[in-house]
N, CA, C and O atoms as a MOPAC input file, in Angstrom:
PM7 MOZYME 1SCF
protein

 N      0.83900 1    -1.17000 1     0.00000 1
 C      0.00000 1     0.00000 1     0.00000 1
 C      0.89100 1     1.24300 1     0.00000 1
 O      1.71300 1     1.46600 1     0.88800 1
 N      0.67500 1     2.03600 1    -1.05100 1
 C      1.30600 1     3.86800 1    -0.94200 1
 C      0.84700 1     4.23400 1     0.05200 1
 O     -0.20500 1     3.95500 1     0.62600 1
 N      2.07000 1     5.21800 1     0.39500 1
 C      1.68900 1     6.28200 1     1.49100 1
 C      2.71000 1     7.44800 1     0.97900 1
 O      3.83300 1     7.26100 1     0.51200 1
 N      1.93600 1     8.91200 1     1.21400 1
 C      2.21700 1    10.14100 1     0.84100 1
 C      3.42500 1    10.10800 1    -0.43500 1
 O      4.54600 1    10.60100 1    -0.56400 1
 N      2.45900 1     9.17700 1    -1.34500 1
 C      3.43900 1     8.97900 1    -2.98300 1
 C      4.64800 1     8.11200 1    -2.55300 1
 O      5.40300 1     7.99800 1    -3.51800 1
 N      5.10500 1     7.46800 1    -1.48000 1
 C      5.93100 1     6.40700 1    -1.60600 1
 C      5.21900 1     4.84700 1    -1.43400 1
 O      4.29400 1     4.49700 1    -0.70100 1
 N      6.04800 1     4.05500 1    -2.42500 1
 C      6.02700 1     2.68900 1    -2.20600 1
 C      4.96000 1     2.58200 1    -0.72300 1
 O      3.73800 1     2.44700 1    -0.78800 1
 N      5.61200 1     2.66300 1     0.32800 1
 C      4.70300 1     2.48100 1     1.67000 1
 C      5.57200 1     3.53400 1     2.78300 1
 O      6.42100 1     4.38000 1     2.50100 1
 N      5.14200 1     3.22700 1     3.84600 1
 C      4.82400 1     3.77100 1     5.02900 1
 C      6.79900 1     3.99400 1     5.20900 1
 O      7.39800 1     5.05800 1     5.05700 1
 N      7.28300 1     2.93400 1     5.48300 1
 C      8.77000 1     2.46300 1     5.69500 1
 C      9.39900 1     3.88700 1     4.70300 1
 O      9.62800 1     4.99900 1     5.17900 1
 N      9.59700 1     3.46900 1     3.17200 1
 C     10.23100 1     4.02800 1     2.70000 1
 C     10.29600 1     5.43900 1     2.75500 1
 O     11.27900 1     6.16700 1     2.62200 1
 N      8.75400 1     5.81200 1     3.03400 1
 C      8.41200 1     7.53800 1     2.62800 1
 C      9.11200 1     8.21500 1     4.48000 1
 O      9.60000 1     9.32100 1     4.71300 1
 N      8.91300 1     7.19300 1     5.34300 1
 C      9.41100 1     7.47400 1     6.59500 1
 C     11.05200 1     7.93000 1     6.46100 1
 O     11.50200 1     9.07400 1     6.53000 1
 N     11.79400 1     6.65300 1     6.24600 1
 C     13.53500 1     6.74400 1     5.73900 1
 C     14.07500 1     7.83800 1     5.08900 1
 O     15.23300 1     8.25300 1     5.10300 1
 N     13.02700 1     8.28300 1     4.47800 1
 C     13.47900 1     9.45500 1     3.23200 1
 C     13.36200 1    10.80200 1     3.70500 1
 O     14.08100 1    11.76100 1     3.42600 1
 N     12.27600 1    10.74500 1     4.52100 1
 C     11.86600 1    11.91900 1     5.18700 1
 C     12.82500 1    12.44000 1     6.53500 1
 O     13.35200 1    13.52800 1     6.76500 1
 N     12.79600 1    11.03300 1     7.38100 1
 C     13.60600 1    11.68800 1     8.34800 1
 C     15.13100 1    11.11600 1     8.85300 1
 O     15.57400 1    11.03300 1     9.99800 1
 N     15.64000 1    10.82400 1     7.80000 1
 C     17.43800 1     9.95900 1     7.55800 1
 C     17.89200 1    10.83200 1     6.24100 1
 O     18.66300 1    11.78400 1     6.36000 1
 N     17.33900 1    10.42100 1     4.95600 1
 C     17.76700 1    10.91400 1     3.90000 1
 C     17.65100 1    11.89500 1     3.40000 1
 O     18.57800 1    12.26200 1     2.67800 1
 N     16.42100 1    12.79500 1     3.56200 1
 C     16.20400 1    13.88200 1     2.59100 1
 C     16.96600 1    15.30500 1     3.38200 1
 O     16.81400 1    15.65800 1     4.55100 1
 N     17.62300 1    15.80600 1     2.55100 1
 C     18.88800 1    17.20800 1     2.74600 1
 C     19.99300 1    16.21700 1     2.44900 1
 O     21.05200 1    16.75900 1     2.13500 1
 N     19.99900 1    15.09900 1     2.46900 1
 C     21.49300 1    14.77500 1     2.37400 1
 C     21.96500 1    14.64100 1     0.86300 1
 O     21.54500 1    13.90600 1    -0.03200 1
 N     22.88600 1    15.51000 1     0.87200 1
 C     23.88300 1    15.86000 1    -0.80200 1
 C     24.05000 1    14.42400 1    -0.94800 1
 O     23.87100 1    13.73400 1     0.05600 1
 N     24.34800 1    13.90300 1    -1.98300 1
 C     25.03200 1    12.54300 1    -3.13400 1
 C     26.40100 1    13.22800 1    -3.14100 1
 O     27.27900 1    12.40300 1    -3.39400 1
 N     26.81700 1    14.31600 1    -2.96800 1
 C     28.16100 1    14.77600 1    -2.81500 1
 C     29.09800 1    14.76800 1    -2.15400 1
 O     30.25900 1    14.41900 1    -2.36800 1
 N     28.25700 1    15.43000 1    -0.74000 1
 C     28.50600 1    15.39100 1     0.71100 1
 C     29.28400 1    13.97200 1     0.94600 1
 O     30.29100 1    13.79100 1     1.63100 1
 N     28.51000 1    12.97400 1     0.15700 1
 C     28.74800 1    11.52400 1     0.85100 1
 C     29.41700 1    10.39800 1     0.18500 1
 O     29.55600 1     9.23700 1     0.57100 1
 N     29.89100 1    11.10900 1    -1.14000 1
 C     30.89600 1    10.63200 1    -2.07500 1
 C     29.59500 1     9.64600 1    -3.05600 1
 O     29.98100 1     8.59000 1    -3.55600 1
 N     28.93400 1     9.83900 1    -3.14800 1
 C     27.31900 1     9.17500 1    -4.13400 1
 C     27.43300 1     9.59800 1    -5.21800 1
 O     27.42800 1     8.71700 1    -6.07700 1
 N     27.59200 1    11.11400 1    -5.75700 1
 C     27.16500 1    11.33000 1    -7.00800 1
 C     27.91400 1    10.08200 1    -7.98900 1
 O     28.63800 1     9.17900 1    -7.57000 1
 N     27.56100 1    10.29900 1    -9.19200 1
 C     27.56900 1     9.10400 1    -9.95100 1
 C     27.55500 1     8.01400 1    -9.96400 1
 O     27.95300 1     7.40200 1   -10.95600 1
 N     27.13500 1     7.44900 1    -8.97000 1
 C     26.82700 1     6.52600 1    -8.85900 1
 C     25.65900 1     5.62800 1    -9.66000 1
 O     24.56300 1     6.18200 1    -9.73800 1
 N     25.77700 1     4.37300 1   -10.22800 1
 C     24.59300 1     3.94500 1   -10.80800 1
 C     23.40400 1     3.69100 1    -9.47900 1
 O     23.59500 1     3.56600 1    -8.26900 1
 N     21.98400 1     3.67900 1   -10.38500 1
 C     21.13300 1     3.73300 1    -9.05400 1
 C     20.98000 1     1.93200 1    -8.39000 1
 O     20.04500 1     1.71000 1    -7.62000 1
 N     21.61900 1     1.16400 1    -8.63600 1
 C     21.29100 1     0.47100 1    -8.10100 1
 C     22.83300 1     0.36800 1    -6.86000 1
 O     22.71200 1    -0.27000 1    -5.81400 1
 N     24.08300 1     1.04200 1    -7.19700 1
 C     24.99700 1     1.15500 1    -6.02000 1
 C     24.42300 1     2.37000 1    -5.46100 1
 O     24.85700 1     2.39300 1    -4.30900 1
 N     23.83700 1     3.18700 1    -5.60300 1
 C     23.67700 1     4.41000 1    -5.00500 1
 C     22.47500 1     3.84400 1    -4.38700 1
 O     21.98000 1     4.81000 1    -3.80800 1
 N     21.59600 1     2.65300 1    -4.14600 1
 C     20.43300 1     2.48300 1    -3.52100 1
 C     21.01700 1     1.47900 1    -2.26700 1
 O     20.50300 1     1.49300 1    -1.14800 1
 N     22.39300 1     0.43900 1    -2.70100 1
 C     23.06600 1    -0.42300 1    -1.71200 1
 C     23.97400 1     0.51000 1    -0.76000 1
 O     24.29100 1    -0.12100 1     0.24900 1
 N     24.59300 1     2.09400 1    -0.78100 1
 C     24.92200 1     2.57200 1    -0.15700 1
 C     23.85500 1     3.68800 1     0.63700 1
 O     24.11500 1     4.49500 1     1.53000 1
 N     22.81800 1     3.45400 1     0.08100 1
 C     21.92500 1     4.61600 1     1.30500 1
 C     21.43500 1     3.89700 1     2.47400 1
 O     21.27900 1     4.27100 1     3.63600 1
 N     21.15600 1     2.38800 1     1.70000 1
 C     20.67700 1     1.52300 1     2.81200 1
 C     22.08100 1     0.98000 1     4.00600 1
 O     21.85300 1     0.84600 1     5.20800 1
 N     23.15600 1     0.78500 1     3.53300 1
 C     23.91900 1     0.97000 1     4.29300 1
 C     24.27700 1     2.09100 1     5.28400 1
 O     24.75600 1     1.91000 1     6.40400 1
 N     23.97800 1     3.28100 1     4.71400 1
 C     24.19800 1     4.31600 1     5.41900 1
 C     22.74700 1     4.10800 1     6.39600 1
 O     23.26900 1     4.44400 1     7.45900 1
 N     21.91100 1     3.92500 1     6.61700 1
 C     20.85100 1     4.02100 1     7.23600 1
 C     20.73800 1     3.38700 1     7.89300 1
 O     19.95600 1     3.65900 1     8.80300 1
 N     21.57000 1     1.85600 1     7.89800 1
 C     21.28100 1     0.80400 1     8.85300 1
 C     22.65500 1     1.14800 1     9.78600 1
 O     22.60000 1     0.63500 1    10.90300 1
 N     23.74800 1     1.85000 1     9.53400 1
 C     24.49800 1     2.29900 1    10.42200 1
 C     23.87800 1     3.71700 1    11.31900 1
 O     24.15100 1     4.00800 1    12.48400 1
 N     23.15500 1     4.31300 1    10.56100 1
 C     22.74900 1     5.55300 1    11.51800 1
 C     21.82900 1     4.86800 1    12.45000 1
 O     21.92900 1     5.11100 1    13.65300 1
 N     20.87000 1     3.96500 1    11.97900 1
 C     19.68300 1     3.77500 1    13.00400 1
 C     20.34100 1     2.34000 1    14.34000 1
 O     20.06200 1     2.25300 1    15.53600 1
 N     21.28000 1     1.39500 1    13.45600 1
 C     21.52200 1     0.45500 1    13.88200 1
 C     23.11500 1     0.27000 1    13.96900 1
 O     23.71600 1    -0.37000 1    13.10600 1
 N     23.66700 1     0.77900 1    14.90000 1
 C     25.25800 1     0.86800 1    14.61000 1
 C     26.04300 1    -0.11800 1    15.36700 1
 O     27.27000 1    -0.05400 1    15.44000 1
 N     25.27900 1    -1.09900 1    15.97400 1
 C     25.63300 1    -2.32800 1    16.56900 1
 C     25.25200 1    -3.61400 1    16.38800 1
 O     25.88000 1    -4.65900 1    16.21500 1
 N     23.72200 1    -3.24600 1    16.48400 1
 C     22.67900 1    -4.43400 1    16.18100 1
 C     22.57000 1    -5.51400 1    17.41500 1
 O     22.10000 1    -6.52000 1    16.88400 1
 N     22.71500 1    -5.70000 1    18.37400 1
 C     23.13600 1    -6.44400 1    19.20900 1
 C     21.86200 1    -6.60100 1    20.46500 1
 O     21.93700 1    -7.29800 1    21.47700 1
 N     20.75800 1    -5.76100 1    20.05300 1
 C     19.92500 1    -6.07900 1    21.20700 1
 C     18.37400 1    -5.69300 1    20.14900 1
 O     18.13600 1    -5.04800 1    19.12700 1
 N     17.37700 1    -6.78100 1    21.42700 1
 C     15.97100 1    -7.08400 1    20.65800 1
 C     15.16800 1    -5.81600 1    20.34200 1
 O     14.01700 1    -6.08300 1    19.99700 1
 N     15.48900 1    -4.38900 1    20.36900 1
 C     15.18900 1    -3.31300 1    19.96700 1
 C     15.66900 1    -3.06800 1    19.13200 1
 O     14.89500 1    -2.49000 1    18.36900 1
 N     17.29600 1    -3.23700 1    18.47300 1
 C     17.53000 1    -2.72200 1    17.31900 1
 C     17.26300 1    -3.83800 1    16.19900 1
 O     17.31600 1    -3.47400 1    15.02500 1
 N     16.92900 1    -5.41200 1    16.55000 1
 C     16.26600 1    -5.91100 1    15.32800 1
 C     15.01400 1    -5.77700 1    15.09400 1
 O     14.54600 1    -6.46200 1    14.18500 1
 N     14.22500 1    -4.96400 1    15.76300 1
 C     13.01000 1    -4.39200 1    15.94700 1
 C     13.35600 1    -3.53200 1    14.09800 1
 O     12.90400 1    -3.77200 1    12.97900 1
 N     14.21300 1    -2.65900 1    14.55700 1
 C     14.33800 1    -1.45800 1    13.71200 1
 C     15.14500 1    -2.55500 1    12.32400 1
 O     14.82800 1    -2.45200 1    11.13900 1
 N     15.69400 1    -3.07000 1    12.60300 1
 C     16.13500 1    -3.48200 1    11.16700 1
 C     15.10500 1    -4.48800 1    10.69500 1
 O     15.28400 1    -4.95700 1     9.57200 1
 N     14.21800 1    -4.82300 1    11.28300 1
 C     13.04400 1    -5.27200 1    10.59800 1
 C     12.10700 1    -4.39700 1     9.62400 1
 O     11.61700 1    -4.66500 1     8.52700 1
 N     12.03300 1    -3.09400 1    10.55000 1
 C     11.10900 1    -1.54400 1     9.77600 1
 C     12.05800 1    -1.62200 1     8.71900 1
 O     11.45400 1    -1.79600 1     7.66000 1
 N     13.51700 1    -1.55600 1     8.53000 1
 C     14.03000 1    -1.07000 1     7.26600 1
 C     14.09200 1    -2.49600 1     6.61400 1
 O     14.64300 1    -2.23900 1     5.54400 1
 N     13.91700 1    -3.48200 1     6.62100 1
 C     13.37000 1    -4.40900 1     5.22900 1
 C     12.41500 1    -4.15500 1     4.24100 1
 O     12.37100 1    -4.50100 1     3.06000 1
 N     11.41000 1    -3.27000 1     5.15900 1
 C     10.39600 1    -2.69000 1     4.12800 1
 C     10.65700 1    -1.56400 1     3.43200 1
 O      9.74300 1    -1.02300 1     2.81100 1
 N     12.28000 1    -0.90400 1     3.42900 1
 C     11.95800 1     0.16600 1     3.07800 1
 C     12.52000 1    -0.26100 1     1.35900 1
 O     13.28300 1    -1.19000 1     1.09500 1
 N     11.92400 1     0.65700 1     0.40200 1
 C     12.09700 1     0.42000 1    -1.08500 1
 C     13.60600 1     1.52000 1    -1.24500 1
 O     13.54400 1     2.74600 1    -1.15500 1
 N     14.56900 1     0.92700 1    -1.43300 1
 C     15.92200 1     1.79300 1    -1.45800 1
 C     16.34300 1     2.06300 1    -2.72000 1
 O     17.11300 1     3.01100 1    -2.87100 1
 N     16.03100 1     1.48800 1    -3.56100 1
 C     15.59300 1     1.64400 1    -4.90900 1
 C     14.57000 1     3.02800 1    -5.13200 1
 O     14.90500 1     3.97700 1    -5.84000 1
 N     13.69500 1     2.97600 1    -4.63500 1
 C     12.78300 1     4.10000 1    -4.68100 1
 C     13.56600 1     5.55400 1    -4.09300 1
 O     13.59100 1     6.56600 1    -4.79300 1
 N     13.95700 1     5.52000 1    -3.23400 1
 C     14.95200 1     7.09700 1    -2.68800 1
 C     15.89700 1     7.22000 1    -3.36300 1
 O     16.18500 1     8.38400 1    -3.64000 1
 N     16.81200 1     6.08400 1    -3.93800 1
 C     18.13500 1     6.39200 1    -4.88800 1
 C     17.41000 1     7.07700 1    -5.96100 1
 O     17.72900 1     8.23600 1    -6.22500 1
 N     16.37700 1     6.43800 1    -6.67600 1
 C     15.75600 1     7.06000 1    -7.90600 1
 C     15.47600 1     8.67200 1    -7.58600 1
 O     15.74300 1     9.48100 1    -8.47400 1
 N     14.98400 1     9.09200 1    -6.42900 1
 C     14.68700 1    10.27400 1    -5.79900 1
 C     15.47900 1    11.52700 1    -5.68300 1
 O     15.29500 1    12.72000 1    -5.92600 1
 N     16.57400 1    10.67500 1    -5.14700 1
 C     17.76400 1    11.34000 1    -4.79300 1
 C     18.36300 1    11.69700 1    -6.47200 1
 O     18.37000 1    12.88500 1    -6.79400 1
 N     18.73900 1    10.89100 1    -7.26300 1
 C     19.42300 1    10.82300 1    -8.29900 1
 C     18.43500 1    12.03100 1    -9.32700 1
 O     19.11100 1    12.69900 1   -10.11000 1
 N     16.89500 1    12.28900 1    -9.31400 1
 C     16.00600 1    13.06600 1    -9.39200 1
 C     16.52000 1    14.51400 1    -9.05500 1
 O     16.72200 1    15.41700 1    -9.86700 1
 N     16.69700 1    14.55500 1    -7.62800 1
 C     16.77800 1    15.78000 1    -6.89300 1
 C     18.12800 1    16.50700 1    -7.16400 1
 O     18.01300 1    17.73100 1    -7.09700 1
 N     19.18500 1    16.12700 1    -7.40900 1
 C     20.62700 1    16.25800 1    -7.89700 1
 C     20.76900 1    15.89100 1    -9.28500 1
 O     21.93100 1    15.74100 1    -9.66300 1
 N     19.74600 1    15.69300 1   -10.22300 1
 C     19.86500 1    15.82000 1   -11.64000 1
 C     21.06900 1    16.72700 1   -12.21100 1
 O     21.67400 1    16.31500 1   -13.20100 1
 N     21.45600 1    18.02500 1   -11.57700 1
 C     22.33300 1    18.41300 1   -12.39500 1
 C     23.94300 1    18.06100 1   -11.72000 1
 O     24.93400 1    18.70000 1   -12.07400 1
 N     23.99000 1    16.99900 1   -10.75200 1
 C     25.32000 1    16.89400 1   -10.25300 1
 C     25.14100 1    15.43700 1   -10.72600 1
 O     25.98100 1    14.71700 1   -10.18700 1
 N     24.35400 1    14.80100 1   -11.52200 1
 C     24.45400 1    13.71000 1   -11.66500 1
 C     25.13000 1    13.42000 1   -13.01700 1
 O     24.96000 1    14.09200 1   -14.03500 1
 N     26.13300 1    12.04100 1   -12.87000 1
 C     26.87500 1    12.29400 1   -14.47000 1
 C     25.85700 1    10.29500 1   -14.42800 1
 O     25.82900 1     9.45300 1   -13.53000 1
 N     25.29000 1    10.29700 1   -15.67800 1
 C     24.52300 1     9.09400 1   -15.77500 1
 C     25.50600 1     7.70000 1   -15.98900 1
 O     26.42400 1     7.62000 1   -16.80500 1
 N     25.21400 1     6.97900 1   -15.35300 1
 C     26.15600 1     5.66400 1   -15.17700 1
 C     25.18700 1     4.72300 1   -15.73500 1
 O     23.99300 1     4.72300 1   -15.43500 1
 N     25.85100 1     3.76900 1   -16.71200 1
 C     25.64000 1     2.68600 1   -16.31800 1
 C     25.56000 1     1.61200 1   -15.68600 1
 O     26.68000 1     1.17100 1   -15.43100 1
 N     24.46900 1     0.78900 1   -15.19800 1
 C     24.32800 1     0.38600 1   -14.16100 1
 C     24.72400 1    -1.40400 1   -14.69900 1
 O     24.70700 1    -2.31500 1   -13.87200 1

């Protein structure tokens, strides 16, 4: 089920309050093809939210981010920085 134009609930959450302001620059991303630029946001996200993993609250949270579509924010991101983007093949 969509929620506020994302995939679901998870993803439009991740994007909103982890990812969105953050440069593809800032974080060494730009050019990236979108499917490495979607395996490094989710990395980056499971270290911000989960930087140990080691107790039954934080597999709580890495359960919420299975649902999130990381594919869907790279596409977003790669959108939003259109003009710092040099197009890769993926």
């Amino acid at each position: 089920m969509s929620y506020n134009g994302w995939t679901n609930y998870a993803t439009w959450r991740i994007n909103l309050e982890i990812i969105d302001g953050i440069n593809p620059q800032d974080m060494d991303w730009h050019g990236m093809p979108l499917s490495g630029l979607a395996g490094a946001i989710k990395d980056y996200v499971e270290e911000v939210v989960c930087p140990n993993c080691n107790t039954i609250t934080e597999s709580y949270a890495l359960a919420f981010l299975s649902d999130v579509n990381w594919t869907e924010i790279a596409s977003h991101m790669m959108q939003d920085y259109a003009d710092q983007w040099e197009e890769v093949a993926a």
